[in-house]
Chimera marker file (.cmm) of the C-alpha trace (Angstrom):
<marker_set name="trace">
<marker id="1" x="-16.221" y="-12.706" z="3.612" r="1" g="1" b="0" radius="0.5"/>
<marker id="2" x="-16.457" y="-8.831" z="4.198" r="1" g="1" b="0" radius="0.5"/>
<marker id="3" x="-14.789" y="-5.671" z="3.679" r="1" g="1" b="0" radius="0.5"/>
<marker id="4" x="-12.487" y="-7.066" z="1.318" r="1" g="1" b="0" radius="0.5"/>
<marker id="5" x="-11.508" y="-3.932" z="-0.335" r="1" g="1" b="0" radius="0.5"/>
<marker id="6" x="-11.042" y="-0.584" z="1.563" r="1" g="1" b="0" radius="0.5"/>
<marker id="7" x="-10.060" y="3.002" z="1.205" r="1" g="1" b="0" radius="0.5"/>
<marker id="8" x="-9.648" y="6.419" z="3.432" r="1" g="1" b="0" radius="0.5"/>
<marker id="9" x="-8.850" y="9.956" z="2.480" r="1" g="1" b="0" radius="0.5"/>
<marker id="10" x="-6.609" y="12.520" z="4.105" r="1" g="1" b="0" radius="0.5"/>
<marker id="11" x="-6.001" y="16.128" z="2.772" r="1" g="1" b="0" radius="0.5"/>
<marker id="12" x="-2.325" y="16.881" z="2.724" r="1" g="1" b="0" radius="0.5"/>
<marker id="13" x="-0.986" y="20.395" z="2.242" r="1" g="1" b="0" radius="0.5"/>
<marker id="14" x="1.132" y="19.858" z="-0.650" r="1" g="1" b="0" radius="0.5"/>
<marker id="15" x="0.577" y="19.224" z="-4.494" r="1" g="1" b="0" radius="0.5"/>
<marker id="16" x="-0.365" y="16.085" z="-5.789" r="1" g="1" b="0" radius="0.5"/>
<marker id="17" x="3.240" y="15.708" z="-7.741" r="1" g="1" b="0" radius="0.5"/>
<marker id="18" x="4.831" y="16.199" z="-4.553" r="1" g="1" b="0" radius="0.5"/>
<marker id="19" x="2.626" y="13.707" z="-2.613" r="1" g="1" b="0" radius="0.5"/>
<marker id="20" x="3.445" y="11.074" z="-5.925" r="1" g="1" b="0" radius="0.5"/>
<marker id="21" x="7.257" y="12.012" z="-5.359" r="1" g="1" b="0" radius="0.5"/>
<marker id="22" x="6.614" y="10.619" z="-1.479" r="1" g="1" b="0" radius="0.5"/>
<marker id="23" x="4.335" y="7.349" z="-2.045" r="1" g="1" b="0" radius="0.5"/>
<marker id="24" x="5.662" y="6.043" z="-4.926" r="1" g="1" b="0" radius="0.5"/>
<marker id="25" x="8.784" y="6.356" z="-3.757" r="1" g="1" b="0" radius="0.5"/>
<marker id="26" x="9.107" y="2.702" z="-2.124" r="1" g="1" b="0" radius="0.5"/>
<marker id="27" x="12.185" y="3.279" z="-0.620" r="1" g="1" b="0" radius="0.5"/>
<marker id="28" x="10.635" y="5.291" z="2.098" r="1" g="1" b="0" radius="0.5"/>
<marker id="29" x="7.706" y="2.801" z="2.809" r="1" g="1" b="0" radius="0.5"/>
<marker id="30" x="9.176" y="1.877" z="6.088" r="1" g="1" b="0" radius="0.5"/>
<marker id="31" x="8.570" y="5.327" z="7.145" r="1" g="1" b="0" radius="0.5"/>
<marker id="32" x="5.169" y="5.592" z="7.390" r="1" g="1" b="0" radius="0.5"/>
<marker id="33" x="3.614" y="1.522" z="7.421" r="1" g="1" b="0" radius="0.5"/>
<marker id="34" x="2.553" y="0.386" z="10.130" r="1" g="1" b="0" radius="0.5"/>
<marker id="35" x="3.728" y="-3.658" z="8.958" r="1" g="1" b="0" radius="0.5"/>
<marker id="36" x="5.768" y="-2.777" z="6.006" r="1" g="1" b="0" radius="0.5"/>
<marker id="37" x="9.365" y="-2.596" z="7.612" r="1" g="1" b="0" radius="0.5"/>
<marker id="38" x="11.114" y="-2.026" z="4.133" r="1" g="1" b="0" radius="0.5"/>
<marker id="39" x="10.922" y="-2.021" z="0.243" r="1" g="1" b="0" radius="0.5"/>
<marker id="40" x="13.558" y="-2.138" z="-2.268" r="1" g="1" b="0" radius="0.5"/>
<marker id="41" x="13.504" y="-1.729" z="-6.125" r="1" g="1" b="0" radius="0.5"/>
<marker id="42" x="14.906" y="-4.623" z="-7.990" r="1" g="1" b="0" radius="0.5"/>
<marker id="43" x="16.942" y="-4.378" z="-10.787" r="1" g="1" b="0" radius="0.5"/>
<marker id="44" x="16.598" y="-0.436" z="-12.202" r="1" g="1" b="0" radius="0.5"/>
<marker id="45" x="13.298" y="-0.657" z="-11.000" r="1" g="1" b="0" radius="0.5"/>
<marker id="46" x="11.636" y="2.567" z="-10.099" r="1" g="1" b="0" radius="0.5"/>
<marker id="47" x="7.893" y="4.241" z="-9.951" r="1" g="1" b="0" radius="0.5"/>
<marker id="48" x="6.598" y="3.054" z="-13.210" r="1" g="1" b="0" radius="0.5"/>
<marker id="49" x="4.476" y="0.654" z="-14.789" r="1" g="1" b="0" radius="0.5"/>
<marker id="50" x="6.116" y="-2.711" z="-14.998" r="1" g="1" b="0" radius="0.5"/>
<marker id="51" x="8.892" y="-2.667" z="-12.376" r="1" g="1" b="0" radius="0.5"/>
<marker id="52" x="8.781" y="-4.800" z="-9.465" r="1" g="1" b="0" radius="0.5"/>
<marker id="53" x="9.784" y="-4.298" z="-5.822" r="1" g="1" b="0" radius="0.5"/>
<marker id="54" x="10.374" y="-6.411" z="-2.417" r="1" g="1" b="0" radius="0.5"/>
<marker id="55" x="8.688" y="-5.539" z="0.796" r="1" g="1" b="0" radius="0.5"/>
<marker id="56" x="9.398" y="-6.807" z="4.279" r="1" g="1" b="0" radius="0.5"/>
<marker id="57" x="7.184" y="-7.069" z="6.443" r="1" g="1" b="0" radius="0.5"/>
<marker id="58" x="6.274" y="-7.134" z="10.032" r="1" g="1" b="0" radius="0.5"/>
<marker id="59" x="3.362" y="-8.130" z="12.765" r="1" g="1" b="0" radius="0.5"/>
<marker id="60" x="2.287" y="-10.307" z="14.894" r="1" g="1" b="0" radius="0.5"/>
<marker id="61" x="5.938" y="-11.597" z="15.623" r="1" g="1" b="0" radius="0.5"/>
<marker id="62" x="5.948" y="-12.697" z="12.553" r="1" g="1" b="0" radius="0.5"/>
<marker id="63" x="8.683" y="-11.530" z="9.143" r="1" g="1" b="0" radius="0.5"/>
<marker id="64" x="7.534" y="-12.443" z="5.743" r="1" g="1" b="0" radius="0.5"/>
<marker id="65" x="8.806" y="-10.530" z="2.423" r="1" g="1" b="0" radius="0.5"/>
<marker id="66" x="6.650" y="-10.221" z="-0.503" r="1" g="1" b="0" radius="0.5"/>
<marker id="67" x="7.406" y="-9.553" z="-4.020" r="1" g="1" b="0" radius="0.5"/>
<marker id="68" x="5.524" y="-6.336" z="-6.081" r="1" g="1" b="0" radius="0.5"/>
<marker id="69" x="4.800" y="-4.822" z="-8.992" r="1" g="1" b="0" radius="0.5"/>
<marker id="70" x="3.423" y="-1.868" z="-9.935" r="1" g="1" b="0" radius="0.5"/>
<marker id="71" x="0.470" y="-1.323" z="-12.235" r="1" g="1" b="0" radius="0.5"/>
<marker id="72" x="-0.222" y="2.488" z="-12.162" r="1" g="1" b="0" radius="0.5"/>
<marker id="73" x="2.709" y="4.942" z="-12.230" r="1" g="1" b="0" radius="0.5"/>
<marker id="74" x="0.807" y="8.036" z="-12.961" r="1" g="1" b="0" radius="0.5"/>
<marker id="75" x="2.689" y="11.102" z="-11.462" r="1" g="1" b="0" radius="0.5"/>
<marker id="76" x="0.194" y="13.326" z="-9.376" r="1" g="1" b="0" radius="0.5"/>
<marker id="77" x="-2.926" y="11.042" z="-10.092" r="1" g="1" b="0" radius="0.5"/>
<marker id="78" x="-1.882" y="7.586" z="-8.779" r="1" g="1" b="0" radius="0.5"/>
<marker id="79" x="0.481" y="5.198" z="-7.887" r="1" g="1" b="0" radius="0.5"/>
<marker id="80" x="-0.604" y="1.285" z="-7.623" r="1" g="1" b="0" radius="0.5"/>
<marker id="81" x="0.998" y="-2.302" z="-7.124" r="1" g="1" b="0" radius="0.5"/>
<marker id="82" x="-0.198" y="-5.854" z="-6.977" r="1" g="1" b="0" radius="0.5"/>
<marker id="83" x="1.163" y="-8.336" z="-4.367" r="1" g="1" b="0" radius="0.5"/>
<marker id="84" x="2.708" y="-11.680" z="-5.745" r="1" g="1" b="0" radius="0.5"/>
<marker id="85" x="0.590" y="-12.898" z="-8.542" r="1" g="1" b="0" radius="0.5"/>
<marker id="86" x="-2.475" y="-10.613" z="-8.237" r="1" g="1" b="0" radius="0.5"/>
<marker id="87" x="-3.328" y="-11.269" z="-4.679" r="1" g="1" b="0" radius="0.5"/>
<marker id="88" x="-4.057" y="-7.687" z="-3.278" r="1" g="1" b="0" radius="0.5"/>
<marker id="89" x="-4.282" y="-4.237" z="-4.774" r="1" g="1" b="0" radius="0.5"/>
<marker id="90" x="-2.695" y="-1.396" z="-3.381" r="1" g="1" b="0" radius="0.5"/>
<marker id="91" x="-2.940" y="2.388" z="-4.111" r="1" g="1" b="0" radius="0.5"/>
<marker id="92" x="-2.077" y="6.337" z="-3.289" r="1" g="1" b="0" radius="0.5"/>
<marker id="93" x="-4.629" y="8.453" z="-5.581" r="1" g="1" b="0" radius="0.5"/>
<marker id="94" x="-4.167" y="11.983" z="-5.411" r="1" g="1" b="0" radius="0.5"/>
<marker id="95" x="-6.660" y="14.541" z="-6.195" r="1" g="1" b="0" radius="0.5"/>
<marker id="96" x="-6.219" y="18.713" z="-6.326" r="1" g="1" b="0" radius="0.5"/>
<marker id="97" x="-8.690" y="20.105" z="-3.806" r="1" g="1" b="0" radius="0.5"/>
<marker id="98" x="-8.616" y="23.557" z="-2.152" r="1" g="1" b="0" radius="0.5"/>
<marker id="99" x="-5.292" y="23.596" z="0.592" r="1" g="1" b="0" radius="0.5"/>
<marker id="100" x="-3.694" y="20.840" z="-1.024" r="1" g="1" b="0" radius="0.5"/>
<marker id="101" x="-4.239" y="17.117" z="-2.290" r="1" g="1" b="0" radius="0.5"/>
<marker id="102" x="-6.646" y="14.738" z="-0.804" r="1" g="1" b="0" radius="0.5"/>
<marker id="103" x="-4.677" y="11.447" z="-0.739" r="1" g="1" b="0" radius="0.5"/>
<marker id="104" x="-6.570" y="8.556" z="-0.909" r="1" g="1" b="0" radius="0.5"/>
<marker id="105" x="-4.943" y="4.788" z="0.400" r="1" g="1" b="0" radius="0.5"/>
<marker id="106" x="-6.951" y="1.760" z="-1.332" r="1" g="1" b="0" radius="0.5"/>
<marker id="107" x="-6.332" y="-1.887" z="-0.644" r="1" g="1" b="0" radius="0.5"/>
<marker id="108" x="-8.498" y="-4.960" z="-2.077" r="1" g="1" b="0" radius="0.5"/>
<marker id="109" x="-7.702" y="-8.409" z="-1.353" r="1" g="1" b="0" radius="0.5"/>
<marker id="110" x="-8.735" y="-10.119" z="-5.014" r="1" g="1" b="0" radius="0.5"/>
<marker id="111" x="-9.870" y="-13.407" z="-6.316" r="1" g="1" b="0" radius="0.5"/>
<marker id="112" x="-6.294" y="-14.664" z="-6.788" r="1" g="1" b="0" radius="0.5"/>
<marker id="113" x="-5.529" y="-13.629" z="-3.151" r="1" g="1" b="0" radius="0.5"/>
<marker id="114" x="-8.456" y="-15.488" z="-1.933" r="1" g="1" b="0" radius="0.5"/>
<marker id="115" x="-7.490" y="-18.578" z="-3.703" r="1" g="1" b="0" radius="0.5"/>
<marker id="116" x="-3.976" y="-18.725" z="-2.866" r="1" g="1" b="0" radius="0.5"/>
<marker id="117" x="-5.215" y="-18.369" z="0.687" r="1" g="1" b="0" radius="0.5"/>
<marker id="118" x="-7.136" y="-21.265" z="0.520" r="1" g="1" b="0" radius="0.5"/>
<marker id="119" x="-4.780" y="-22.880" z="-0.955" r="1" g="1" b="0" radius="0.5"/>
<marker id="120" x="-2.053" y="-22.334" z="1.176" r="1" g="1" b="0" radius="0.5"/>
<marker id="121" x="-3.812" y="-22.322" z="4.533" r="1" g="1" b="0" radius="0.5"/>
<marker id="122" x="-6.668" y="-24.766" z="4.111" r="1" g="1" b="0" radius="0.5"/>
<marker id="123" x="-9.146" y="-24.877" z="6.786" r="1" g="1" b="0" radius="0.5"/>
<marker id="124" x="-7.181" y="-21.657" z="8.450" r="1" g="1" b="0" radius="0.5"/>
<marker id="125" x="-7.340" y="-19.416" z="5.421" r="1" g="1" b="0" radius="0.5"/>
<marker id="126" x="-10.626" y="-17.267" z="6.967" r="1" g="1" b="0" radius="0.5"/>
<marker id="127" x="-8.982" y="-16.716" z="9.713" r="1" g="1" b="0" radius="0.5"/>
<marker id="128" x="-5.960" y="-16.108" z="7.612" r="1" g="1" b="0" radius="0.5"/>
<marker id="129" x="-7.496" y="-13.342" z="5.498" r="1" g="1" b="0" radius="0.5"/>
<marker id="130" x="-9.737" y="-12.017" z="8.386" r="1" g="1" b="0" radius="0.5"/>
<marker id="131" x="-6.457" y="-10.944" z="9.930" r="1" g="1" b="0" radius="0.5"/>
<marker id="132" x="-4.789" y="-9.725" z="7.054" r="1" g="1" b="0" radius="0.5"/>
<marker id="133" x="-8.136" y="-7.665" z="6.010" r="1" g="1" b="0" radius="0.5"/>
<marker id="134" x="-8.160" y="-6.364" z="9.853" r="1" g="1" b="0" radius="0.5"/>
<marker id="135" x="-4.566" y="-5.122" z="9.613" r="1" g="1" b="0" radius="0.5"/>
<marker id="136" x="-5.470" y="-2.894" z="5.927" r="1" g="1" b="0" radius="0.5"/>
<marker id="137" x="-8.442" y="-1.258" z="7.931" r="1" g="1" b="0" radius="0.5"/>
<marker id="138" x="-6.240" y="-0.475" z="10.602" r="1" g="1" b="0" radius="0.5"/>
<marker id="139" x="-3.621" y="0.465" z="9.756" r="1" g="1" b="0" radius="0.5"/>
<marker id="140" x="-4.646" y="2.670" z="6.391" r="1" g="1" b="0" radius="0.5"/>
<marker id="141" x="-5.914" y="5.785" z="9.134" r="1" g="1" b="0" radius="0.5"/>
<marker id="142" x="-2.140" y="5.431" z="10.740" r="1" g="1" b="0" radius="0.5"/>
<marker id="143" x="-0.778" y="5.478" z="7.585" r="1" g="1" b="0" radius="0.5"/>
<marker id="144" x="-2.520" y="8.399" z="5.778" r="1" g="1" b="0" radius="0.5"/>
<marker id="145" x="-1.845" y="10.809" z="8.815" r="1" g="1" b="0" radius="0.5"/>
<marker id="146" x="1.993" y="9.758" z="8.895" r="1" g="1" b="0" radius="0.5"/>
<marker id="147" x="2.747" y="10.500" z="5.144" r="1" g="1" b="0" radius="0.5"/>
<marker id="148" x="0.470" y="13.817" z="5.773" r="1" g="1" b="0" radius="0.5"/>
<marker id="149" x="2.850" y="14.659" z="8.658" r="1" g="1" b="0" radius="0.5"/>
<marker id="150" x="6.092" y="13.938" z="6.650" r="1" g="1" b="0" radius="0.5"/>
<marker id="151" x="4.615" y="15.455" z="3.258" r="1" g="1" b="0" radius="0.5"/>
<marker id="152" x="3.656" y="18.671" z="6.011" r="1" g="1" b="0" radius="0.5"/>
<marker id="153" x="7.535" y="18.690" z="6.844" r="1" g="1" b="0" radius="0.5"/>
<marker id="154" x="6.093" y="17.443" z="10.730" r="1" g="1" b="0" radius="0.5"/>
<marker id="155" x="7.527" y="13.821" z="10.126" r="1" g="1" b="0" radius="0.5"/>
<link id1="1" id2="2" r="1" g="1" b="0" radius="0.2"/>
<link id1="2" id2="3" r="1" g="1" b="0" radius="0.2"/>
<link id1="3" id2="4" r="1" g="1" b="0" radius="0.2"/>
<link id1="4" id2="5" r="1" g="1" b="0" radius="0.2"/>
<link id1="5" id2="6" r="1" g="1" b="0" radius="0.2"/>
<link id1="6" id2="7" r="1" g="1" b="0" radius="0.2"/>
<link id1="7" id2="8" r="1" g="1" b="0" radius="0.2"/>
<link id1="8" id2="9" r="1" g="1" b="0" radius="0.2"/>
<link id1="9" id2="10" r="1" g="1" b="0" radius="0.2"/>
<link id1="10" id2="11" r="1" g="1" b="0" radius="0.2"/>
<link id1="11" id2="12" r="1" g="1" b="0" radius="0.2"/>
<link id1="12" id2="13" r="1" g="1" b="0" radius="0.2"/>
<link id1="13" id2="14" r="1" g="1" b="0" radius="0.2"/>
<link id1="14" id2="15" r="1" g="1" b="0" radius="0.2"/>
<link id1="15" id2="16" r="1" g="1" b="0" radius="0.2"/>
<link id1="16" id2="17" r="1" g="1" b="0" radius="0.2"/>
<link id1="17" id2="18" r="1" g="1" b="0" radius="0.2"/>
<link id1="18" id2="19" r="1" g="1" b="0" radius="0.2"/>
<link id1="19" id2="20" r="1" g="1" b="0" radius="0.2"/>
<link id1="20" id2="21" r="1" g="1" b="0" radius="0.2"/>
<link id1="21" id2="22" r="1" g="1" b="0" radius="0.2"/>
<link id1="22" id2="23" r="1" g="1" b="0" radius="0.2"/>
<link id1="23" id2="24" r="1" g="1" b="0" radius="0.2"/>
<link id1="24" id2="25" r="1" g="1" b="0" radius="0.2"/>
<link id1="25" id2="26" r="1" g="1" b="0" radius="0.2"/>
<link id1="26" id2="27" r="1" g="1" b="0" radius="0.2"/>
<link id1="27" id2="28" r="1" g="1" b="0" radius="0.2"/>
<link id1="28" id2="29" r="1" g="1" b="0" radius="0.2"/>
<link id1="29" id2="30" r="1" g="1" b="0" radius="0.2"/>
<link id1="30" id2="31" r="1" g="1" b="0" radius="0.2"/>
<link id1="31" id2="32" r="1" g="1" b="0" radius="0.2"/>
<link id1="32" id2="33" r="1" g="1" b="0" radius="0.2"/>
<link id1="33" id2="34" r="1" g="1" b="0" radius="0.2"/>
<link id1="34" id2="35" r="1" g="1" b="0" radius="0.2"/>
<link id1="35" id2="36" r="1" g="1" b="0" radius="0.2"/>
<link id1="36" id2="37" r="1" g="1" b="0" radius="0.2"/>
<link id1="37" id2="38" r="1" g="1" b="0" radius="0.2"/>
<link id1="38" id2="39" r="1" g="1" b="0" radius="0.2"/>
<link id1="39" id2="40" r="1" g="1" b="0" radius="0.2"/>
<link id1="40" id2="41" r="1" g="1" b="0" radius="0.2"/>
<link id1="41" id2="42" r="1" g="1" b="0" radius="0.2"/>
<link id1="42" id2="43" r="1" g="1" b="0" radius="0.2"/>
<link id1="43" id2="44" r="1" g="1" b="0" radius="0.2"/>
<link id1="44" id2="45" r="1" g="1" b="0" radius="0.2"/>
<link id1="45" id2="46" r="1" g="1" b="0" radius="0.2"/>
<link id1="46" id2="47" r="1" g="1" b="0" radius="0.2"/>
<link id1="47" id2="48" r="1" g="1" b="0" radius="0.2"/>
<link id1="48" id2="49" r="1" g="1" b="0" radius="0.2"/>
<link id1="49" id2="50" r="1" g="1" b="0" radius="0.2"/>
<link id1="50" id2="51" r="1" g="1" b="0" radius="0.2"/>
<link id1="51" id2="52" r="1" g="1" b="0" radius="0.2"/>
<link id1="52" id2="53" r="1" g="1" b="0" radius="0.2"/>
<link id1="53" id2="54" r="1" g="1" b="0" radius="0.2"/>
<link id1="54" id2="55" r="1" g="1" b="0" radius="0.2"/>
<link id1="55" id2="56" r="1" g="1" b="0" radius="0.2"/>
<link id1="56" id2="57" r="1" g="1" b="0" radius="0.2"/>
<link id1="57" id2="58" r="1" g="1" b="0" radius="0.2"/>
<link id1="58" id2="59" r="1" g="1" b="0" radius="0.2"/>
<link id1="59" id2="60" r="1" g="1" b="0" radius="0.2"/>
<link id1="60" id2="61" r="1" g="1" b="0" radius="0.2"/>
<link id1="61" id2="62" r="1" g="1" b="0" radius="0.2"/>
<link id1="62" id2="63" r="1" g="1" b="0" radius="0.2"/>
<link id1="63" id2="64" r="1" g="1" b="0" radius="0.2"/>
<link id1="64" id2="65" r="1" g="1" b="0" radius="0.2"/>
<link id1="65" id2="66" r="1" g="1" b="0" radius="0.2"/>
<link id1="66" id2="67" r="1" g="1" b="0" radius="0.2"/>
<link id1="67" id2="68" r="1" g="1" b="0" radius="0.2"/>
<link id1="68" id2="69" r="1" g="1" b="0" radius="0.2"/>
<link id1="69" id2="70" r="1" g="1" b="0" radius="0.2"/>
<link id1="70" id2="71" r="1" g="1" b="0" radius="0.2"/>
<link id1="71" id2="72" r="1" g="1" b="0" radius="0.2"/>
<link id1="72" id2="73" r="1" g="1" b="0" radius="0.2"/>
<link id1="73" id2="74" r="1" g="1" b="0" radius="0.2"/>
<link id1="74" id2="75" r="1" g="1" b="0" radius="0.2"/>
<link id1="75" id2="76" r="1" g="1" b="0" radius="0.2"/>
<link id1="76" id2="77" r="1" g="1" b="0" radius="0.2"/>
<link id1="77" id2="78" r="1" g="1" b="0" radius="0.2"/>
<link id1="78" id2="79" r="1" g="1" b="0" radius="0.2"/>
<link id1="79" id2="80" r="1" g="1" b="0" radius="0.2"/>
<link id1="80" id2="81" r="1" g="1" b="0" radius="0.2"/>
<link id1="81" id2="82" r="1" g="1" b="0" radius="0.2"/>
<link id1="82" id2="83" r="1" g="1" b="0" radius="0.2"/>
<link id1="83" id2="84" r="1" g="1" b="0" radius="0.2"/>
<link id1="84" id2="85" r="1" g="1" b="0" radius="0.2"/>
<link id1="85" id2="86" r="1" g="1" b="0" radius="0.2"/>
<link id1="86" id2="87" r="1" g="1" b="0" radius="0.2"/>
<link id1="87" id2="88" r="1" g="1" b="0" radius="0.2"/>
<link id1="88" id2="89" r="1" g="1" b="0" radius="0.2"/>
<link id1="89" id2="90" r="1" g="1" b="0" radius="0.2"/>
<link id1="90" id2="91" r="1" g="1" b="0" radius="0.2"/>
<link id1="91" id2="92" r="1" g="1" b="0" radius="0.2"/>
<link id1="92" id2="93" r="1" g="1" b="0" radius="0.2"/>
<link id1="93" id2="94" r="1" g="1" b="0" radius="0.2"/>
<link id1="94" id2="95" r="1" g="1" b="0" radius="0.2"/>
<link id1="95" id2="96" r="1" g="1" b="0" radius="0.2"/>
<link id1="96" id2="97" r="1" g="1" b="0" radius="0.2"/>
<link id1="97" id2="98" r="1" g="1" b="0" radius="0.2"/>
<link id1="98" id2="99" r="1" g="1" b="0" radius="0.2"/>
<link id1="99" id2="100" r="1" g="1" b="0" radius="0.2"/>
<link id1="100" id2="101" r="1" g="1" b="0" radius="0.2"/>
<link id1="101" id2="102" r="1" g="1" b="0" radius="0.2"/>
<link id1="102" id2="103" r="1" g="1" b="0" radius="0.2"/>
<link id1="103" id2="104" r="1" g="1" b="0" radius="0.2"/>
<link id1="104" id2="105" r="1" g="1" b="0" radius="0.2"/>
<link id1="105" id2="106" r="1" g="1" b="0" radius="0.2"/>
<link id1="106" id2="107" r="1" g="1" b="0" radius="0.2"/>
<link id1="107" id2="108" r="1" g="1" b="0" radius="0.2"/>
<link id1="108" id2="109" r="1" g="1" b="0" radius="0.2"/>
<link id1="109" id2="110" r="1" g="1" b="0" radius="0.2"/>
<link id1="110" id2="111" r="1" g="1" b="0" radius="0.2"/>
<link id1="111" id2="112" r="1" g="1" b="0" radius="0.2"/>
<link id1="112" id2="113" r="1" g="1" b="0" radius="0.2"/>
<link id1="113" id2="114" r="1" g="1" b="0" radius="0.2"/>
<link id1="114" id2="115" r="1" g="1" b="0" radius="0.2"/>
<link id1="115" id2="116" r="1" g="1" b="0" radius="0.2"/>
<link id1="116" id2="117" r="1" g="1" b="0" radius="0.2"/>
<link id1="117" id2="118" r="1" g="1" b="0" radius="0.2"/>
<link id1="118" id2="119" r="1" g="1" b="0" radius="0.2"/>
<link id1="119" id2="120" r="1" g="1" b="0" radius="0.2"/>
<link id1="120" id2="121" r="1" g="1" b="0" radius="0.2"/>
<link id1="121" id2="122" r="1" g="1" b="0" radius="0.2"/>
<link id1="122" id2="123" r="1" g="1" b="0" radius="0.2"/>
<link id1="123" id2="124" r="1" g="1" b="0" radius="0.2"/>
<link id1="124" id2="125" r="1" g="1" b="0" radius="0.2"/>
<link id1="125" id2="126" r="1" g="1" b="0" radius="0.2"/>
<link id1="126" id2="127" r="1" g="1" b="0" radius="0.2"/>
<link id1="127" id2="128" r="1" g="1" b="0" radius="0.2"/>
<link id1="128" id2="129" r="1" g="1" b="0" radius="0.2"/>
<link id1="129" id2="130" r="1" g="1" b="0" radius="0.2"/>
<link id1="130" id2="131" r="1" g="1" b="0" radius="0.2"/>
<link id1="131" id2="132" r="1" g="1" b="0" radius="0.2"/>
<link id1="132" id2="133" r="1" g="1" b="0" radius="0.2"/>
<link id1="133" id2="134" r="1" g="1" b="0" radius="0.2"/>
<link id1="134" id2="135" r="1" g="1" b="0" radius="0.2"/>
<link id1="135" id2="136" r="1" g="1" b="0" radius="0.2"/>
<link id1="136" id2="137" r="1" g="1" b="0" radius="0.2"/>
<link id1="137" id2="138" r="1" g="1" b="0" radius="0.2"/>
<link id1="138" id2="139" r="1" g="1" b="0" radius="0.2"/>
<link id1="139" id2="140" r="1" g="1" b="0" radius="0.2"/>
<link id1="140" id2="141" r="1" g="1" b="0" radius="0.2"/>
<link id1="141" id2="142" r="1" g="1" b="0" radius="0.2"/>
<link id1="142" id2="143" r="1" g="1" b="0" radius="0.2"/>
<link id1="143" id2="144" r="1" g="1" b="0" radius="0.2"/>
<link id1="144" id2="145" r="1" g="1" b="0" radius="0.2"/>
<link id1="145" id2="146" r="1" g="1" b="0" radius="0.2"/>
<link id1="146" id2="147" r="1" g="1" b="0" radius="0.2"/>
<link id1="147" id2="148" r="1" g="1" b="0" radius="0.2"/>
<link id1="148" id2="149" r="1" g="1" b="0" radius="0.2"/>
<link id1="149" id2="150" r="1" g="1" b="0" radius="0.2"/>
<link id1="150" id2="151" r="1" g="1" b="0" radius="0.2"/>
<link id1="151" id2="152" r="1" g="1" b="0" radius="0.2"/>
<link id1="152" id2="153" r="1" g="1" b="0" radius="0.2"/>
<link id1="153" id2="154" r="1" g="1" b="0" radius="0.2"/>
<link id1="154" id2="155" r="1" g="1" b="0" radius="0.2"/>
</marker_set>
């Protein structure tokens, strides 16, 4: 297996507090993923360390919901979650550069991912995480440049 983790940059003309304000704002997901249809905060939840959120998702005519928490709540530097039990890594870093922020998506698939693939999917779990490793390369690009055109006020 390849390509398991994965990250691209856009520059977005706006500070890094107000990008943090946008991403971690999970409410809004649905707005700018290309599979995530919808997140909600559970509880009182909100953007911090600790609180855990529930994200529908979308593709391949397929719906599945997955349950999040977030692991870096760090306004204007980054905002990170972990999906289920540890089985991918998601993050927004932002970073001050000349015209703005450069806003950086990561995703990593992890070792608890992996396994719970396999164990779910048996002989189909390669295939399984091929597609789901596919859809974070493509769709990080699309998402980037939709958050930079609603952070722009063009979205």
């Amino acid at each position: 297996m390849e390509n398991l983790a994965h990250s691209s940059s856009v520059v977005v003309r706006a500070t890094p507090e107000a990008v943090y304000d946008l991403v971690s704002d999970v409410t809004r997901t649905g707005e700018w993923s290309v599979q995530c249809r919808a997140c909600s905060w559970e509880d009182d939840g909100g953007p911090r360390v600790g609180a855990w959120f529930t994200g529908r998702n979308e593709a391949a005519g397929r719906t599945w919901e997955t349950r999040n928490q977030v692991t870096v709540a760090d306004r204007g530097g980054e905002f990170a979650w972990e999906v289920g039990k540890g089985y991918v890594r998601w993050s927004f870093s932002m970073e001050r550069v000349d015209g703005g922020t450069r806003l950086t998506e990561s995703w990593a698939f992890l070792p608890a991912g992996i396994a719970f693939f396999h164990e779910a999917y048996g002989e189909a779990a390669e295939r399984q995480i091929a597609t789901r490793t596919r859809a974070a390369h493509e769709g990080i690009p699309i998402t980037l440049e939709t958050i930079k055109q609603i952070a722009e006020g063009a979205g």
